[in-house]
N, C-alpha and C positions, 0 to 999 in steps of 0.2 A: 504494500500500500504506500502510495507516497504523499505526507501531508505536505507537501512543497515549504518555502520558507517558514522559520518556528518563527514565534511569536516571541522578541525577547524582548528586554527592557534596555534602551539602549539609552543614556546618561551621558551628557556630554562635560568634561571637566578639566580645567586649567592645565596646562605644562608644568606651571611652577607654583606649586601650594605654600603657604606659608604656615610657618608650623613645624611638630618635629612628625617624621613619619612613624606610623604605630609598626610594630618591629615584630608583632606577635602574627602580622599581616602574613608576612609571606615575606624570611629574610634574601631570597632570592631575587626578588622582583624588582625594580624599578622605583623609587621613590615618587616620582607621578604615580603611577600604578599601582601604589601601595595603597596612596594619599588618596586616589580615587575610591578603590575598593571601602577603607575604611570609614571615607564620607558619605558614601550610599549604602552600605551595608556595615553598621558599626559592630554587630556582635560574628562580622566574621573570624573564623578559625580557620587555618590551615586542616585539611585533609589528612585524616589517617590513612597511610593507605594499611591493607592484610599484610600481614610480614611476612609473607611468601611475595607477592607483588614488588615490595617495598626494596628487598635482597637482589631479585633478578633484575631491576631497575638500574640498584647503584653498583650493581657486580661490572653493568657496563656502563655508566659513571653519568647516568640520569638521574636527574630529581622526579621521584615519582608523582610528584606533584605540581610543577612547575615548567614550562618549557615558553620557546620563543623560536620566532619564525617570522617571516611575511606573510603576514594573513589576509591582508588587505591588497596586495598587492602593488604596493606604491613605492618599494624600495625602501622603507623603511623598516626597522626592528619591533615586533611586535611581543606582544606578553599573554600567555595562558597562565590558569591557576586553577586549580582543585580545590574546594573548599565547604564550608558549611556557613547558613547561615539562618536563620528562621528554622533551626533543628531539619532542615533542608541542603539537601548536596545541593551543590551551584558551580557552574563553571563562567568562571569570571577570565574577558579577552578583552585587554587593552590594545588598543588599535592606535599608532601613534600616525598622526598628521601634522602637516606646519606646520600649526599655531595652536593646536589642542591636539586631544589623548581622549577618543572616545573610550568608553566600557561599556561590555554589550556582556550581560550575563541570562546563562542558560539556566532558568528551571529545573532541577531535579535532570540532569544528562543522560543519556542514555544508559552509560558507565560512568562509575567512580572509583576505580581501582588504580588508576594509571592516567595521566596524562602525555602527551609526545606531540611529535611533530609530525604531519607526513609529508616528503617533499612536493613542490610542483612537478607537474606532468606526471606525476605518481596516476598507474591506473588502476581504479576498486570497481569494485560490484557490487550494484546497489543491491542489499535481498528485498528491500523495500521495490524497489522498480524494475527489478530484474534485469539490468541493464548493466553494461563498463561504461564507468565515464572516467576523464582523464581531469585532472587537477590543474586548476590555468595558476594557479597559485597554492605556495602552502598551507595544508588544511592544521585543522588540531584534534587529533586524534582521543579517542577514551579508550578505555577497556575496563571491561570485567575480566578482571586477569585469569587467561586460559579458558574463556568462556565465551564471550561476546564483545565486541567492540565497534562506535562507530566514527567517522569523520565531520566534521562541524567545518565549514566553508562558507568564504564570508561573501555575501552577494549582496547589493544595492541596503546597505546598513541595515546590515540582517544576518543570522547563521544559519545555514540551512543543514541539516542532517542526513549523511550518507550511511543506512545500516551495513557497515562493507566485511564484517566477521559475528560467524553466526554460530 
C-alpha cells in the first residue's frame, strides 16, 4: 500500500540560537540541531537502542542513533536522530539551508532500533508499492534491527516513507 508523502510536523528555526545547547539532546549532533530539537520538543531523550542493535552499530563505528547525510539534496550536511518524546519514538531530520535549519520530525517511525544513512542512487524496493526506485538523494534509513526497516526521503518539505526491508 503506498500512503505517499507522511504527514510530518515541519518547524522552521534559526542557525544560530542563543543560549547554551541542552547536551542531554543528542551529544553528537549539531548545536543548531540540538537547539532546535530541544525548543520544539523539550522532554526529548536520546534513543535507546536493544544492545544487540546498539554492538553491531558501533563494532562498525556508527552511532546507533544518530547519522548525517544530504537529505535535502542541496549540498549541504544534514542531521538524523532517534529519539523519544511525548513517551513517543520520533525521528527528528535537521535539514540545513542558507539562512535556517528546518526540522521535520517523524511520528512514531517505522523503526527504532537503528538509524543510518543510505546513499544516493542507492536502489530499494518498495514492499509498500512493489516497485525499485532509485535514491536522487540521501535517504535516512530505520531499522528494527534484523527484522524490518524503512527509508525516509525528503520531497517538496516532507519525508516520504520507502518500506524497502521486510
Amino acid at each position: 500500500m503506498n500512503t505517499g508523502p507522511l504527514t510530518a510536523l515541519s518547524l522552521i528555526a534559526a542557525c544560530t540560537a542563543a543560549g547554551a545547547v541542552p547536551a542531554a539532546v543528542a551529544p553528537d549532533l549539531p548545536p543548531a540541531c540540538a537547539t532546535a530539537i530541544a525548543k520544539n520538543m523539550p522532554d526529548w531523550k536520546p534513543l535507546e537502542p536493544p544492545q544487540d542493535a546498539a554492538n553491531w552499530a558501533r563494532k562498525r563505528g556508527w552511532n546507533p542513533t544518530v547519522t548525517t547525510g544530504d537529505f535535502d539534496g542541496n549540498g549541504s550536511a544534514d542531521w538524523a536522530a532517534l529519539g523519544t518524546s511525548g513517551g513517543k519514538a520520533r525521528l527528528a531530520v535537521c535539514m540545513n539551508a542558507k539562512s535556517r535549519l528546518e526540522l521535520v520530525v517523524v511520528d512514531d517511525p517505522y523503526c527504532a532500533d537503528l538509524v543510518y544513512r543510505t546513499r544516493a542512487r542507492s536502489r530499494l524496493y518498495n514492499y509498500e508499492t512493489e516497485r525499485h526506485e532509485r535514491l536522487k538523494h540521501d535517504g535516512v534509513s530505520v531499522s528494527c534491527f534484523e527484522k524490518a526497516g524503512a527509508t525516509y526521503v525528503y520531497e517538496r518539505s516532507g519525508l516520504r516513507r520507502i518500506v524497502d526491508s521486510d
